[in-house]
C-alpha positions in Angstrom: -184.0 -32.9 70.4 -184.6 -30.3 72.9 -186.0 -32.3 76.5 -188.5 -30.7 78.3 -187.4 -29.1 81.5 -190.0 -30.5 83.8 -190.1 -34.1 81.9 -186.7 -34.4 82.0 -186.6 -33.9 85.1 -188.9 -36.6 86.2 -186.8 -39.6 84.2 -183.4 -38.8 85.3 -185.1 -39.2 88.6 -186.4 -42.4 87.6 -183.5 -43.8 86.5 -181.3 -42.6 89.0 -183.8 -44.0 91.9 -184.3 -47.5 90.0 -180.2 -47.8 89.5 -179.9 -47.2 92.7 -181.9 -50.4 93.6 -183.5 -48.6 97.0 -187.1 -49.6 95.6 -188.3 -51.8 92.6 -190.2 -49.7 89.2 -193.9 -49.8 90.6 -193.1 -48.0 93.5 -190.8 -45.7 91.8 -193.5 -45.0 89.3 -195.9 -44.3 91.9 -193.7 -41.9 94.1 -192.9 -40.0 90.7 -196.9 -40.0 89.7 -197.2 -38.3 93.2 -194.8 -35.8 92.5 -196.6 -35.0 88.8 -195.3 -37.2 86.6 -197.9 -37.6 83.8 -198.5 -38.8 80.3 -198.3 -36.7 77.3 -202.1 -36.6 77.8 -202.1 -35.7 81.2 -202.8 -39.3 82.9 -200.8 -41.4 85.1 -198.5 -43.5 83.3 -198.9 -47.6 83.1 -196.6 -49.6 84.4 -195.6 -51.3 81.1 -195.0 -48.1 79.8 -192.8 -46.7 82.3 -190.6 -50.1 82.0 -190.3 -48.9 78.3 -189.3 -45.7 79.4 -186.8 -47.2 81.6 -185.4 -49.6 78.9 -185.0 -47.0 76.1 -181.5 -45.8 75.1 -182.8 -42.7 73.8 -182.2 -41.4 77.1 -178.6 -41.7 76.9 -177.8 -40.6 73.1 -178.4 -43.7 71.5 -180.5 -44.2 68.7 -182.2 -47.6 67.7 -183.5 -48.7 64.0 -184.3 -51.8 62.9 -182.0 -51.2 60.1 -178.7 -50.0 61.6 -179.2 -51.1 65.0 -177.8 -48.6 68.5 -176.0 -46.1 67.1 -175.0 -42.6 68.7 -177.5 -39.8 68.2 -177.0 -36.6 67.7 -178.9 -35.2 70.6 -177.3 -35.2 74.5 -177.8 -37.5 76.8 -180.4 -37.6 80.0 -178.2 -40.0 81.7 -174.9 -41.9 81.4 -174.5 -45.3 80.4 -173.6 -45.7 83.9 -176.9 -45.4 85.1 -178.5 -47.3 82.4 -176.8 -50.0 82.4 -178.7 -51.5 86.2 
């Protein structure tokens, strides 16, 4: 997995502002919609959705099945553990 430069960009923000506990998710979500962040089809994303972003562990090299559980993945992490882990 290859992240998009400008995507990428926008959720390692998003984690790193919601870790840091300065502001709660909605208002992070809506400073990061105001500085472009967008859906895959171009619209601003939901709340729930963004809370799903922010839950993933795909954005730290973890993979999760139903079958095997969190294992490592094989592509690089956004973010550490660290910052996951709020």
């Amino acid at each position: 997995m290859i992240p998009h430069p400008e995507e990428a960009k926008f959720i390692v923000m998003a984690f790193e502002l919601v870790a840091a506990g300065h502001d709660r998710p909605t208002v992070v979500l809506r400073n990061l919609a105001e500085l472009g962040l967008r859906s895959n089809k171009g619209k601003k994303l939901m709340h729930h959705t963004f809370t799903l972003i922010l839950r993933n562990p795909f954005y730290m090299g973890m993979m999760r099945s139903k079958t095997w559980g969190r294992n490592k993945g094989l592509h690089e992490p956004l973010i550490s553990e660290l910052i996951l882990a709020f």
